[in-house]
N, C-alpha and C positions, 0 to 999 in steps of 0.2 A: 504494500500500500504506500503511496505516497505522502511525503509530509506535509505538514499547513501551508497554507499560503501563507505566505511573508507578505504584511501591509504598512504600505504606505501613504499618507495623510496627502487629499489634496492639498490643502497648502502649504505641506513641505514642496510638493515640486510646483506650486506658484512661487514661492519666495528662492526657489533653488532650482530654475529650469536645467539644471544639469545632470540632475536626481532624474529625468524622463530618460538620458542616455544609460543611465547603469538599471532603469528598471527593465529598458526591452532588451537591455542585455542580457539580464538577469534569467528575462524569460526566455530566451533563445538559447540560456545554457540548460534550459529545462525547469528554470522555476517557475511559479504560479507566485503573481503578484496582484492583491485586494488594493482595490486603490477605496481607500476610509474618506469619508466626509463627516466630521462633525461627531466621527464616532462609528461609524456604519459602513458596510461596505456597499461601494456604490457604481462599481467597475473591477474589472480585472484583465490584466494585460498577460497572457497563456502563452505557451512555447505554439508554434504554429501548426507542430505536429498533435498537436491536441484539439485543435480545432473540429476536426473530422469526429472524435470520438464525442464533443460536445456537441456536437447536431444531433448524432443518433443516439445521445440520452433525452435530449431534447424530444426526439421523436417517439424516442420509448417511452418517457413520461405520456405524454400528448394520448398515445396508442390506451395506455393503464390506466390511464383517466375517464375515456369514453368507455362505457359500461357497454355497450354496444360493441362496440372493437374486441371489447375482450370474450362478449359473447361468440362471436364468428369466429375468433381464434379457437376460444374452447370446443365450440361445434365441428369445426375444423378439424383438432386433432383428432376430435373420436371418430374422425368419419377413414380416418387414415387406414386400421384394419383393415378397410371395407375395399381401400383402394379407390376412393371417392376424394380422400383430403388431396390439398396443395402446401405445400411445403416453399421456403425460402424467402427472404425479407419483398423481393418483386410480386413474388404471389400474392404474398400479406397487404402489400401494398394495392394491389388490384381488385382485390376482395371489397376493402374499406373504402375504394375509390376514394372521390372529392374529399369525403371527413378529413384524410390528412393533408391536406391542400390548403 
C-alpha cells in the first residue's frame, strides 16, 4: 500500500511560487501531493502514471453507486453457467450503456 499524501498549504506556494516546482516534482518521483486550503484538502497534484488508475476508480465508484448497474452485473454473472453472461470491462460497459456516460 502506498503512503499519505504529503500536503501542502495553498499559500505556502502563493507566498513561495517555487514550492509548485518541487511539488510536481515530487509527484513525478511518484509522490501524491494534497494541496490544503485553510485546513482541507482541496486539490492534489498525482505522479501521471496514476492518472489512468484514478478514472477507473472513478468509474468503479460511479458503477457501485447505481443500484441498477450492480443489478445487471449480478444478473450477469449468474447467467454465466448458462453461457448466456458477458464478461470484461467493454461488455460491462455496453450492458449499462449511456448511465456511465
Amino acid at each position: 500500500m502506498s503512503e499519505a499524501a504529503h500536503e501542502v498549504p495553498i499559500e505556502e506556494l502563493h507566498a513561495h511560487p517555487e514550492r509548485w516546482e518541487e511539488t510536481v516534482a515530487s509527484a513525478a518521483g511518484g509522490q501524491v501531493i494534497a494541496i490544503t486550503g485553510r485546513g482541507k484538502r482541496v486539490a492534489a497534484v498525482v505522479p501521471a502514471d496514476q492518472i489512468a488508475l484514478v478514472d477507473r476508480l472513478k468509474e468503479t465508484i460511479e458503477v457501485l453507486s447505481d443500484n441498477e448497474a450492480v443489478q445487471a452485473i449480478t444478473e450477469s454473472r449468474r447467467s454465466i453457467p448458462a453461457g448466456e453472461g458477458i464478461r470484461g470491462v467493454d461488455a460491462i460497459r455496453d450492458l449499462l450503456g449511456d448511465r456511465l456516460r
